[in-house]
C-alpha positions in Angstrom: -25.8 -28.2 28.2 -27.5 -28.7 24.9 -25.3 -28.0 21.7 -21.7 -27.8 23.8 -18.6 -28.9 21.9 -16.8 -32.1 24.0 -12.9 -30.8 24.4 -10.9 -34.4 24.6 -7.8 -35.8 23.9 -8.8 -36.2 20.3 -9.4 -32.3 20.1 -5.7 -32.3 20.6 -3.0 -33.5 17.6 0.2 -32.9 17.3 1.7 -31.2 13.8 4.8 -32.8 12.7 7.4 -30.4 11.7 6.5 -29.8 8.0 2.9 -29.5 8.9 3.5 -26.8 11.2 5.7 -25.2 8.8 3.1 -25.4 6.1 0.4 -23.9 7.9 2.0 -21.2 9.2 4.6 -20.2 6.7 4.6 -16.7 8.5 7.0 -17.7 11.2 9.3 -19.1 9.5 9.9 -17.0 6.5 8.2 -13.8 7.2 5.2 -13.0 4.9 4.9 -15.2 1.2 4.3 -12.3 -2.1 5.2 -13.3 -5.5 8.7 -12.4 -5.3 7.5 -8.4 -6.9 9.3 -7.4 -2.9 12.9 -8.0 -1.9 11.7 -9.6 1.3 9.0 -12.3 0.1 9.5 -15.6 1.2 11.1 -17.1 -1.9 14.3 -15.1 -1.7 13.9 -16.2 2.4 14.0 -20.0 1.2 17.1 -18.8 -1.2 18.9 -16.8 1.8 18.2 -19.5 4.2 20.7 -22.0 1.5 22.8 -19.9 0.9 23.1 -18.8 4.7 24.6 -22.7 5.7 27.3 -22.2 2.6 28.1 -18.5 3.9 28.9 -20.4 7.3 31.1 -22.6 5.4 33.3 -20.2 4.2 33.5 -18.2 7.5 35.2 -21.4 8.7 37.3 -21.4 6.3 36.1 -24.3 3.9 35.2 -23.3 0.7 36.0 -19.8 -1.2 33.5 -20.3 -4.1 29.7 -20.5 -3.6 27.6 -21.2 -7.4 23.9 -20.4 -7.8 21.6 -20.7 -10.7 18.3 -20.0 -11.0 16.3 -21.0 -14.2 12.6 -20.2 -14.0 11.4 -21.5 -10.9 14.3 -24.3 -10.0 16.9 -23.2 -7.5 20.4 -24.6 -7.2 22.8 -23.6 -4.9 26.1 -25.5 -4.6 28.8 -24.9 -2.2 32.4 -26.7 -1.9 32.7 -26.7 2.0 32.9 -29.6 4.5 30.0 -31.1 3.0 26.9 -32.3 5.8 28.0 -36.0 7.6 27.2 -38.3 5.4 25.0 -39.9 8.0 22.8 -36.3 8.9 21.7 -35.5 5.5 18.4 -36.5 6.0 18.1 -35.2 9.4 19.7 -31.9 9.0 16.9 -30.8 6.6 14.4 -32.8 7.7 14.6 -33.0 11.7 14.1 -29.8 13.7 16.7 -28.5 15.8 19.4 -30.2 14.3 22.5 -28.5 13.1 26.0 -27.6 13.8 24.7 -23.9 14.8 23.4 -25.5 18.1 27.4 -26.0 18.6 28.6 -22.5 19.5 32.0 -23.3 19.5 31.8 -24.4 15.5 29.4 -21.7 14.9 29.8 -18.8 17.5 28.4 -15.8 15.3 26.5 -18.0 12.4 23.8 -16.4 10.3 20.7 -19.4 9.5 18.1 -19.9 11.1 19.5 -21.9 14.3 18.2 -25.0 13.0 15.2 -24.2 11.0 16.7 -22.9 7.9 16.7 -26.2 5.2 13.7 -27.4 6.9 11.9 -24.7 6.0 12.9 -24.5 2.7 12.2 -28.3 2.5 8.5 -28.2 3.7 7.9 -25.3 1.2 9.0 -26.8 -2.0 7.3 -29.1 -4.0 11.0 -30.8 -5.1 14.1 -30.6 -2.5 17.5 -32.4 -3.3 20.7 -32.4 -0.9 23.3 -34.6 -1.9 26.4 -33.9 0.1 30.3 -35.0 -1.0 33.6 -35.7 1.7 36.1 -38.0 1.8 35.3 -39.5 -1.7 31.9 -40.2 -1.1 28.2 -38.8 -1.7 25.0 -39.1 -0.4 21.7 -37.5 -1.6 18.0 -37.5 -0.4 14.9 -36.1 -2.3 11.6 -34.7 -0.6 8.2 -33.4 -1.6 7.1 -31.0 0.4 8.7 -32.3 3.0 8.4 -35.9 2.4 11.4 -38.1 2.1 10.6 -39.6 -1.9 14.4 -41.3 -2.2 17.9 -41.6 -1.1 21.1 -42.6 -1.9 24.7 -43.3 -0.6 27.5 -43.8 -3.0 30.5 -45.4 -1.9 32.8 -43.6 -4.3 32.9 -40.4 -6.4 35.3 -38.4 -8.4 33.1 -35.1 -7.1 34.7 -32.5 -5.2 33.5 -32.1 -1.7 30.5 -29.8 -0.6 27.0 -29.6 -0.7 24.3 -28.9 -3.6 20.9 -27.8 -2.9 18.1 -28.0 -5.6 15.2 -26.6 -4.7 11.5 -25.8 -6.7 9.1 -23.6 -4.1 5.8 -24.4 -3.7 3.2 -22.9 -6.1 0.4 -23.6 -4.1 2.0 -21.1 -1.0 3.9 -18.8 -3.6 1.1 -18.2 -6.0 2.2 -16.6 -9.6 5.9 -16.3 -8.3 9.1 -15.5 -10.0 12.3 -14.4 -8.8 13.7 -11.0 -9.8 17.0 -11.2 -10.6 17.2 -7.5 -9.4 17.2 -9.0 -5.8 18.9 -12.1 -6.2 21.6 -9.9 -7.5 21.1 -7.5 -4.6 21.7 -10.2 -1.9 24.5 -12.0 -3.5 26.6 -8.5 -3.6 26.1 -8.1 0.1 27.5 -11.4 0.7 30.5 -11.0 -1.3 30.7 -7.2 0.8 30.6 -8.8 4.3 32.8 -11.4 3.3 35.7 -10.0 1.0 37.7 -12.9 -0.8 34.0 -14.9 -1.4 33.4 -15.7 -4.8 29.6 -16.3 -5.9 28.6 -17.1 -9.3 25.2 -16.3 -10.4 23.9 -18.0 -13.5 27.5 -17.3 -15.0 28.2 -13.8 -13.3 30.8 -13.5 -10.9 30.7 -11.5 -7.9 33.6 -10.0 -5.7 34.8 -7.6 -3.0 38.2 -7.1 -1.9 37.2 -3.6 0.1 34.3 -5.0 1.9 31.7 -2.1 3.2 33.5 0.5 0.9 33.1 -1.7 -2.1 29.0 -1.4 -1.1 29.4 2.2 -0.7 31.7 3.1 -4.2 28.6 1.2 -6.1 26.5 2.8 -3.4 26.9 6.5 -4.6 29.2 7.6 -8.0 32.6 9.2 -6.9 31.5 12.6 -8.6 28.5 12.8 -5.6 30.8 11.8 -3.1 31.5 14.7 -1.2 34.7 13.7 0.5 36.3 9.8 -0.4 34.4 7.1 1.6 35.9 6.7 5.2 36.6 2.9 5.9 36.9 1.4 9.2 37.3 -1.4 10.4 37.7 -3.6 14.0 37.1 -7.0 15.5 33.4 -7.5 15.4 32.9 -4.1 13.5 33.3 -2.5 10.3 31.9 1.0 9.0 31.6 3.1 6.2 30.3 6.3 5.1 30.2 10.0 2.9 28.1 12.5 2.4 26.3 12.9 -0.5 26.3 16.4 -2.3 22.8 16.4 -4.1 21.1 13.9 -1.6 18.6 15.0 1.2 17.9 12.3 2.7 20.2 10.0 5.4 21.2 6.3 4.2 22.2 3.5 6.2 23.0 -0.1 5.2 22.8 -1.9 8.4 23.9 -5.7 8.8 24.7 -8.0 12.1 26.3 -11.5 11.2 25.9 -11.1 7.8 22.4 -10.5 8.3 20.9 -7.3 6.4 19.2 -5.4 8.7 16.8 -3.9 6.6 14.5 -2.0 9.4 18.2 -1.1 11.6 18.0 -2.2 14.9 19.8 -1.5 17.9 22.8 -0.9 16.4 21.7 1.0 13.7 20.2 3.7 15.9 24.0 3.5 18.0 25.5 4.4 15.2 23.8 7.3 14.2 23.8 8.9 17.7 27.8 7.7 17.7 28.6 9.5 14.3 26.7 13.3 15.8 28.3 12.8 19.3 31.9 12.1 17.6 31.5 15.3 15.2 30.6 17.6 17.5 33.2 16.6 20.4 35.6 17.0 17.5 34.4 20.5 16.1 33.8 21.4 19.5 30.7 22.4 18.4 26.5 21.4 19.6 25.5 20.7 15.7 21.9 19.8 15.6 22.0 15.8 14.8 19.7 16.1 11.4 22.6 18.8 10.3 25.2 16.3 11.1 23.7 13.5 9.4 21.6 15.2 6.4 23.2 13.5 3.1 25.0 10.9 4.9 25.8 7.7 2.9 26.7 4.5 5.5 26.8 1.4 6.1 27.5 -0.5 9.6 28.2 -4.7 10.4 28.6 -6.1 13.4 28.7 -9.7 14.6 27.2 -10.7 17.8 27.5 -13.1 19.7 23.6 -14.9 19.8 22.0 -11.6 18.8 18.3 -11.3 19.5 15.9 -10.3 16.5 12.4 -8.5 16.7 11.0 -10.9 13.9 11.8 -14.9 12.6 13.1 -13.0 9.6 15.6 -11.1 11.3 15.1 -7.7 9.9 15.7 -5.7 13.0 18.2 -5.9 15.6 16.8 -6.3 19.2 20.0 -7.1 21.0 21.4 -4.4 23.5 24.2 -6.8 24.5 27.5 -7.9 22.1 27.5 -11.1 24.0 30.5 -12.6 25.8 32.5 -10.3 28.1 32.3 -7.1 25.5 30.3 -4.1 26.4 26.9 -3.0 25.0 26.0 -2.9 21.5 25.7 0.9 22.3 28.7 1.2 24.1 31.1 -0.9 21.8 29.7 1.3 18.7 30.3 4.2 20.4 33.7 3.9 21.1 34.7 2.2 17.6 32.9 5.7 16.2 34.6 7.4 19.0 38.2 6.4 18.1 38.5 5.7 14.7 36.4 8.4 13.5 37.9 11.0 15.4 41.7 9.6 14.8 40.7 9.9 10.6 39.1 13.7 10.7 42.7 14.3 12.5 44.8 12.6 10.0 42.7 14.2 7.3 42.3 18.1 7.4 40.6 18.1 4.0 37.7 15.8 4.5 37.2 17.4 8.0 36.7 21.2 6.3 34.8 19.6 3.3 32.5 18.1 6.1 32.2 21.0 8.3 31.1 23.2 5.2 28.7 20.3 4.3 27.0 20.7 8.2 27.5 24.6 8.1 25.5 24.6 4.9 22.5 22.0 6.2 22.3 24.2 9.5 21.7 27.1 7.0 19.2 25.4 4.9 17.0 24.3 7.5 17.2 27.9 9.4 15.8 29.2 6.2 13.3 26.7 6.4 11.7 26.7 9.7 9.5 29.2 9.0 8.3 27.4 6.2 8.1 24.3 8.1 6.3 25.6 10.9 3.4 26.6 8.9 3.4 23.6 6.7 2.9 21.3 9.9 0.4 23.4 11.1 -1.3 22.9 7.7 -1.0 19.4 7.7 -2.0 19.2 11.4 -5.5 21.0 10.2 -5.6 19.4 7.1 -5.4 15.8 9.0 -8.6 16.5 11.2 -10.8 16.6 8.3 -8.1 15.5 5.8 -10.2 13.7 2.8 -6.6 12.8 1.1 -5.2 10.1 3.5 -7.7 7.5 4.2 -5.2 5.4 6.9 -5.0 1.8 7.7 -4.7 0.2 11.5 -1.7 -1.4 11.7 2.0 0.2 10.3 5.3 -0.2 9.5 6.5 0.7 13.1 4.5 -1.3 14.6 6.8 -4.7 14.8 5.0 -6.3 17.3 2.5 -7.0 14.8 2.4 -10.1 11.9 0.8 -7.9 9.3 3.2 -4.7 9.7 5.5 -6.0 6.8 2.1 -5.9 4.8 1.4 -2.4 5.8 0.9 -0.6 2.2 -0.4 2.9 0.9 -1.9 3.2 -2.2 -1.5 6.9 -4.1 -4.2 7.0 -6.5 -5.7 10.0 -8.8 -9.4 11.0 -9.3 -12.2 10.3 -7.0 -14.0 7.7 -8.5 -10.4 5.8 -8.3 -9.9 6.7 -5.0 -13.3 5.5 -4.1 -13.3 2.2 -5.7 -10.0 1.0 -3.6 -11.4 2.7 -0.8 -14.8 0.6 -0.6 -12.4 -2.9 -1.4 -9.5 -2.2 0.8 -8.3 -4.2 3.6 -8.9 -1.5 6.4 -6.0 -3.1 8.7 -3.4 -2.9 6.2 -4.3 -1.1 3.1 -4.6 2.8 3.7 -5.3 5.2 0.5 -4.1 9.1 -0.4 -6.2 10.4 -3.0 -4.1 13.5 -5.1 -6.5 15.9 -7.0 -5.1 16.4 -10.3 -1.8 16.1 -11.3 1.1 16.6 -9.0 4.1 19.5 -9.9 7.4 18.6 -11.5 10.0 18.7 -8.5 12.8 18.0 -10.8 15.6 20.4 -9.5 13.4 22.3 -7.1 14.8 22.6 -3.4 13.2 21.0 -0.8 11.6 24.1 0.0 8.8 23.1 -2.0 7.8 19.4 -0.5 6.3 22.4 2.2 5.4 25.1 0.4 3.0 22.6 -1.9 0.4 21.0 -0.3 -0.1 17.8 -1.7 3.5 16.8 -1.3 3.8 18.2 2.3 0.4 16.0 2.9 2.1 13.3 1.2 5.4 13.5 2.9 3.4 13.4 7.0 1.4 10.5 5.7 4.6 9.0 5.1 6.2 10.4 8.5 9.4 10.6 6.4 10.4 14.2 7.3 13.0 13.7 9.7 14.1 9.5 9.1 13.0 6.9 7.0 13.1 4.6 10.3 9.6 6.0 11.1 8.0 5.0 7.8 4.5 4.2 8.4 4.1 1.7 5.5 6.1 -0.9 3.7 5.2 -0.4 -0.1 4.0 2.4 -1.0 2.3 1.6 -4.3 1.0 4.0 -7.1 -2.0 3.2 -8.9 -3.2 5.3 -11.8 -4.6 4.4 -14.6 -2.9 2.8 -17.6 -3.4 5.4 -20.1 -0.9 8.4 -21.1 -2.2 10.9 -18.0 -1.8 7.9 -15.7 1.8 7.6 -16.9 2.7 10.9 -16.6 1.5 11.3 -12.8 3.4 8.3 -12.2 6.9 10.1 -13.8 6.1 13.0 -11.4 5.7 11.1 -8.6 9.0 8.5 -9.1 9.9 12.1 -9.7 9.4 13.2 -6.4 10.5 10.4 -4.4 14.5 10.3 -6.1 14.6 13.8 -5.9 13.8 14.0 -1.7 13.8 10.4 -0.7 15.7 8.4 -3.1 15.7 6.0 -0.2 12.4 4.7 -0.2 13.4 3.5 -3.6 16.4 2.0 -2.8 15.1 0.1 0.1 12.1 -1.1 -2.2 9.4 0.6 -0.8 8.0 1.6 -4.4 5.5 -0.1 -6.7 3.2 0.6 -9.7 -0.1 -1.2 -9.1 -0.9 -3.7 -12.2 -4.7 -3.6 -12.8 -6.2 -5.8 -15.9 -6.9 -4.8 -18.8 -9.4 -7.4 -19.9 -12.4 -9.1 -17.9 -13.3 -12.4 -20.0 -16.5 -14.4 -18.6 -18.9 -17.1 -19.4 -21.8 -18.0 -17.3 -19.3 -20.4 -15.3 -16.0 -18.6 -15.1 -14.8 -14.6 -14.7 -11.1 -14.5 -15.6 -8.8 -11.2 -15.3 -6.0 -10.7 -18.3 -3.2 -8.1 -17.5 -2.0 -8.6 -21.2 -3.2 -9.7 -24.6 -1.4 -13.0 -24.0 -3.4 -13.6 -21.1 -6.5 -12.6 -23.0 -6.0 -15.0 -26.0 -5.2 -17.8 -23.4 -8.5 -17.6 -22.1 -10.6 -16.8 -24.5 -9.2 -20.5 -25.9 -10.3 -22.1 -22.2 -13.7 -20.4 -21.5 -15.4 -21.3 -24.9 -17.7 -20.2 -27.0 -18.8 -16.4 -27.6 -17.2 -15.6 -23.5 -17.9 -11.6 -22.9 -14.9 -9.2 -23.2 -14.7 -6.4 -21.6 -11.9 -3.8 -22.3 -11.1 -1.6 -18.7 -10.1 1.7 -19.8 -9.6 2.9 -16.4 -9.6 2.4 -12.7 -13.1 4.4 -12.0 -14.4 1.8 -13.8 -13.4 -1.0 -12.2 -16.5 -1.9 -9.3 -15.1 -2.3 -5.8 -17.1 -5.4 -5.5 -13.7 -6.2 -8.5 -11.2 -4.3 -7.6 -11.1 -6.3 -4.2 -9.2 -9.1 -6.3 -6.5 -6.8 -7.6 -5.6 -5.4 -4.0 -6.2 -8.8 -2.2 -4.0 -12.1 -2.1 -3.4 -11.5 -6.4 -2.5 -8.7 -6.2 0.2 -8.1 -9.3 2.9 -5.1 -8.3 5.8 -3.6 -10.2 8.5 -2.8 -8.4 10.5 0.5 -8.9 13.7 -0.3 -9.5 17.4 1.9 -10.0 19.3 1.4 -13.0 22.4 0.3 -11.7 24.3 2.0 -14.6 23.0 5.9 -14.3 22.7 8.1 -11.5 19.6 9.3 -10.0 21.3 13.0 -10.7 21.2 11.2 -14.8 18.5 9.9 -14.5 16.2 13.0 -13.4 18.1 15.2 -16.4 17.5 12.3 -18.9 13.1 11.7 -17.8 12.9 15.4 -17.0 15.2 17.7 -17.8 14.9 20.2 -20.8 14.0 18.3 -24.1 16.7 16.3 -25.6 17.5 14.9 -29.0 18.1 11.1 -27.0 15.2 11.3 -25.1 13.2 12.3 -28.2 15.1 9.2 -30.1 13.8 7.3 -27.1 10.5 8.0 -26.4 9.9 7.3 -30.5 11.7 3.7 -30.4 9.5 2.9 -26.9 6.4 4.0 -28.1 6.4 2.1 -31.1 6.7 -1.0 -28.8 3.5 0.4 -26.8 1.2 0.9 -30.1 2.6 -2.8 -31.1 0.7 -4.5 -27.6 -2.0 -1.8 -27.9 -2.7 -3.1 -31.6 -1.9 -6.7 -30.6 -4.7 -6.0 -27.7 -7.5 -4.2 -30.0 
């Protein structure tokens, strides 16, 4: 047949490890970003490291664990075993090779079986090991996964362990930088799960005696707390948890071997049907399960024995077994919760009344509000069948079968030529858009009675399907894009607003961004180039030549979609909403917007004298 394509054996090659690694990053570390989320790849290649020295110190070798990060060079240098001399080529550079593969050394380990320092290896553009024992070193350096050099010394006064350096690859991580937000974030939860572990981080020290309570005291301030933090602890299992007293929403901090669970899992889900069936058996009462568990601070670990994930990045428990001769995840949870929980609301009358008052109250609250409720969803059920506000995407958060769901993302955006111009540039799998009309109301210290009784936020809130858990979140980054002048601003306050007053989760977890959009277009005839500040401006003004065209974007409407495709595509530039670690969301609110204040006056003149500074620089 005329024009058919011969299929031999030279159709067929065989990718070496790196290769394969390289072009298809996505199955090794999850999805790449620029390091603006708390799961992009580059904190992957860091937790992958620091993963191998974690399993160190679970076998005892090595208390101390040091890492530095300066720009984009990573070191991380642990004083365990050290790798046999002889492997350290092989052990980051051949696949399946490891001690993990050993269950007896490594029965309930946390890498990636194998694949953990080869994958960091293949996606740097500079790798060193050099591992220290019995008075002697040896070191290797790679290229993207190309040995370049090695070395073996015969003697050396260092002290045993291992030392990776590591620089990712800029042409898979594009404009990257590590946050040290996350870093910071990561290394706590180490030092949590594994109390007497001391990490330095670029000179900071890190360490928990108390474990999971230690997680939940920074977690949520004492004067919130509504009874003190119950801590429990068994082989294989350790738990946690309060109730918040301003909180609405439930919040669980979910880990298996060390690993954080971020979307729960299996044992996440046992431990929330453990904690309702243990209250009521112990009140003797058939609570409802969202009154048991509205405003509950927790946190759960477990270690399994060769637990199964639902992705390479091992976000999500799959495992319904403990492994070994122990029962089901399910059935070991539940009678840990069983046991312990019920033997502590026995031994402590006070936090038993405090919590029964707590559920009492919640019952209450949500009596009050089923009316409410019941015509809100039937609004929103309406609203959705010719609903011009949510303009959804194909695949979402919950859907974990699928690659893309991590890049699942809803943009909230003001104005309809806004709206429109995101719309038409969108990518319709993954990018969905909710258009608000106007600006949205000040929540601050209003009960939840209005996320129904206003329209926008009750449209807002069953886009999100966050009434009832943030497990059925439809999207993984919710991102706010308005434009960069004062109104802009001010429906971005009132929408942070919203989310810490009813779901300060979605911030914790991450979920919430502010869209960067340029403020500069600079061309010649050759060259368009897109400056998001004045530095970036005068750079290019200096590359493009003579006389290049500015143009000044005052706001999102006019931005074409035919542009705005490269600020929501692979460049895209996001800010991530962060807590200050130091204040308390109950602060915080009060401070942004509460009644006027002298300090916030005293702070809004020092800040926006910094803001007319760039806006004059940028004129």
């Amino acid at each position: 047949m005329a024009g058919e394509t011969k299929y031999t054996e030279d159709n067929i090659r065989s990718l070496d490890w790196k290769e394969h690694i390289r072009m298809r990053p996505g199955m090794y570390i999850g999805k790449l970003g620029d390091g603006s989320s708390a799961d992009d790849g580059i904190y992957i290649l860091l937790k992958e490291v620091i993963d191998n020295s974690i399993d160190e110190f679970v076998m005892g070798a090595g208390k101390t664990i040091e890492v530095s990060i300066q720009g984009e060079r990573v070191i991380v240098r642990d004083y365990g075993r050290g790798i046999p001399l002889g492997k350290v080529v092989d052990v980051v550079s051949k696949m399946n090779t490891g001690g993990k593969y050993d269950s007896r050394a490594f029965k309930k380990s946390v890498g990636l079986n194998g694949v953990g320092t080869k994958a960091v290896n293949a996606l740097s553009n500079y790798f060193r090991v050099e591992s220290t024992r019995d008075g002697k070193s040896a070191s290797a350096e790679f290229e993207r996964g190309e040995l370049q050099d090695k070395e073996m010394l015969d003697e050396t006064s260092r002290r045993k362990g291992t030392k990776i350096t590591f620089v990712p690859d800029d042409e898979i991580f594009k404009n990257f930088k590590y946050r040290p937000e996350y870093v910071v974030r990561m290394l706590k939860y180490y030092v949590y799960l594994n109390p007497g572990l001391t990490i330095i981080f670029n000179g900071e020290k890190y360490y928990s005696e108390n474990g999971l309570k230690d997680l939940l005291g920074e977690t949520i301030n004492e004067s919130d707390r509504l009874y003190p933090i119950i801590h429990l602890r068994g082989e294989d299992i350790e738990i946690a948890l309060t109730h918040s007293k301003t909180q609405y929403s439930e919040e669980y901090h979910s880990f298996v071997n060390g690993q954080n669970t971020t979307q729960g899992g299996t044992h996440q889900a046992a431990f929330r049907e453990a904690i309702v069936k243990t209250i009521r058996e112990f009140y003797n009462k058939n609570y409802d399960a969202s009154d048991v568990r509205k405003s509950i601070v927790s946190a759960i670990a477990v270690k399994v024995m060769e637990p199964v994930f639902e992705s390479q990045t091992k976000t999500k428990l799959g495992s319904t077994e403990m492994g070994g001769k122990l029962p089901t995840v399910r059935t070991f949870i539940n009678d840990f919760v069983k046991t312990q929980l019920d033997n502590y609301l026995h031994k402590n009358a006070e936090t038993a009344d405090a919590l029964q008052r707590k559920i009492i109250q919640a019952e209450r609250e949500r009596k009050e509000l089923s009316g409410i409720r019941k015509l809100a969803k039937d609004r929103a059920k309406k609203a959705s069948l010719h609903n011009k506000k949510l303009r959804d995407c194909r695949v979402h958060l919950t859907d974990n079968k699928k690659d893309a769901h991590l890049d699942s993302t809803l943009f909230i955006t003001e104005g309809d030529s806004a709206s429109g111009s995101i719309t038409k540039s969108r990518n319709v799998n993954t990018q969905a858009v909710f258009s608000l009309r106007g600006k949205p109301l000040n929540s601050y210290n209003m009960s939840k009675k209005i996320v129904y009784e206003n329209e926008e936020f009750n449209l807002l809130q069953a886009a999100l399907n966050i009434e009832d858990s943030m497990e059925d979140l439809r999207y993984n980054k919710i991102v706010i894009a308005t434009d960069a002048d004062v109104d802009g601003m001010h429906i971005r306050l009132l929408l942070i607003t919203f989310f810490l007053q009813f779901f300060p989760e979605l911030i914790k977890k991450g979920h919430l961004y502010i869209l960067q959009t340029p403020l500069f277009r600079v061309r010649n005839k050759k060259e368009t180039r897109y400056c998001y500040t004045p530095e970036e401006r005068a750079q290019a003004l200096a590359e493009l030549g003579k006389n290049p065209e500015i143009t000044r974007f005052k706001g999102l409407g006019e931005i074409s979609p035919d542009e705005f495709v490269h600020f929501i595509g692979d460049d895209i530039r996001l800010d991530p909403i962060m807590l200050d670690e130091n204040m308390s969301i109950e602060e915080l609110l009060k401070f942004y917007m509460g009644k006027n204040t002298p300090d916030r006056q005293e702070f809004i003149i020092d800040n926006l004298k910094v803001e007319l500074d760039v806006v004059e620089e940028s004129a």
